[in-house]
C-alpha positions in Angstrom: 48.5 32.6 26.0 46.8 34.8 29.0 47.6 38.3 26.5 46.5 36.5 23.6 42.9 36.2 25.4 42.9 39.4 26.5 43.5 40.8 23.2 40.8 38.9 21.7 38.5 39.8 24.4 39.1 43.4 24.2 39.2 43.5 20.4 35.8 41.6 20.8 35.1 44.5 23.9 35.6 47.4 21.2 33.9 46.3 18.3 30.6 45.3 20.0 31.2 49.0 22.3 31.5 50.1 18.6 27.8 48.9 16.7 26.4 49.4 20.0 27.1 53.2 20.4 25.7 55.6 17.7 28.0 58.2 16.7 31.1 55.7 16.2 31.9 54.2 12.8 34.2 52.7 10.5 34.0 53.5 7.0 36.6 51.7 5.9 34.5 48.1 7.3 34.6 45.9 9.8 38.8 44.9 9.0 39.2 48.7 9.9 37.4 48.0 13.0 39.6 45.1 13.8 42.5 47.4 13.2 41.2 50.1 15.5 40.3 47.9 18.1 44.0 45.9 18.0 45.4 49.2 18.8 42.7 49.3 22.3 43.6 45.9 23.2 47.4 46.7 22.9 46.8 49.8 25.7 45.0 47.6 27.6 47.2 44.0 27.5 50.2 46.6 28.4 48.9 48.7 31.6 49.9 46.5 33.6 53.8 47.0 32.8 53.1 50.9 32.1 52.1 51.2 35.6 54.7 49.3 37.0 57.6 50.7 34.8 56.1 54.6 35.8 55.9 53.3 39.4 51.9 53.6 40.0 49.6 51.5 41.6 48.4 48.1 40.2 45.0 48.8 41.1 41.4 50.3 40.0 41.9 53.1 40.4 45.6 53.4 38.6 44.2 51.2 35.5 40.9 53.3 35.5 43.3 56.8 35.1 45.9 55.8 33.4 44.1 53.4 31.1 41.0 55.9 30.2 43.8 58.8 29.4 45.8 56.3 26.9 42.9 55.1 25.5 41.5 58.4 24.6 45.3 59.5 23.3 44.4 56.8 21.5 41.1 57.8 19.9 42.1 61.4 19.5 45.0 60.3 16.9 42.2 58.1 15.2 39.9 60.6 14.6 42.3 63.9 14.2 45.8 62.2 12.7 44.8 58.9 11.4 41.7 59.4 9.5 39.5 57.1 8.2 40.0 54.1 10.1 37.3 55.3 12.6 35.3 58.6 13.1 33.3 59.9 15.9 30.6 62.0 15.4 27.1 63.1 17.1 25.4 60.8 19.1 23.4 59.6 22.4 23.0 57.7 24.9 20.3 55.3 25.5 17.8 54.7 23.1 17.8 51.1 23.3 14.4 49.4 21.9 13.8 46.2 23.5 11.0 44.3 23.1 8.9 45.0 26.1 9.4 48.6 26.2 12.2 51.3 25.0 14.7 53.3 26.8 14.2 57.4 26.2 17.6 59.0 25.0 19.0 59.7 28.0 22.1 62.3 26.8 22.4 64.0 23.8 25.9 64.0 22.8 25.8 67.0 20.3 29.7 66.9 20.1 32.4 64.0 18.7 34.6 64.8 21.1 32.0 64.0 23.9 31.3 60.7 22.4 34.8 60.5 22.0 35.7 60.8 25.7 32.5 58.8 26.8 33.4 56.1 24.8 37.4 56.3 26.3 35.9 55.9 30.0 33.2 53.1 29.3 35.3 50.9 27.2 38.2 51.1 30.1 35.6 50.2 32.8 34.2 47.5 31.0 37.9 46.1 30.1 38.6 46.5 33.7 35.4 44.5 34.4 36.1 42.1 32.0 39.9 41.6 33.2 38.7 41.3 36.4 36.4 38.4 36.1 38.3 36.6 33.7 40.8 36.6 36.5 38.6 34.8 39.1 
């Protein structure tokens, strides 16, 4: 039951990472989406036993390497082999509008391959994050 949470969560994880970051989207809809994000939530629910069965540390630091570099394995068959599911283009960060006052965009990401590698290391952090409190 404990990897059936924390495939929901990060399925949940990558889909709001998704609408919140200009530059990713799914042209196929929001089942695409679902789709794309299984296949994060899969890398993520498994670290654990890829570390262990490569012999690397449990820790931040082996989860933050080893899960960022599958994860954007991951992305770079979605957007160069599997096409269509999900496509990274051009986009930025920050920008956000809230009601009191807006964020300026902070970094222009001019490339998909920036966003795409951006997008690798956030979503593993937050996972990470997210694993970790869901722990405690």
């Amino acid at each position: 039951m404990n990897n059936m949470f924390r495939i929901v969560l990060n399925i949940m994880l990558f889909i709001t990472f998704m609408v919140i970051m200009p530059g990713i989207s799914s042209p196929k809809g929001p089942v695409a989406a679902i789709i794309a994000g299984f296949g994060f939530a899969l890398i993520m629910t498994l670290l654990a036993n890829i570390l262990n069965f490569f012999k690397f540390p449990d820790n931040f630091w082996g989860n933050f390497l080893i899960g960022t570099l599958l994860t954007l394995l991951y992305f770079v068959l979605l957007q160069f082999l599997i096409r269509g599911i999900i496509e990274f283009g051009a986009g930025y960060i920050g920008g956000s509008d809230f009601i009191i006052f807006t964020l300026p965009k902070l970094v222009t990401l001019a490339d998909p391959l920036f966003v795409l590698v951006f997008s690798a290391v956030a979503l593993v952090l937050c996972s990470i994050i997210l694993d970790k409190l869901s722990d405690s």
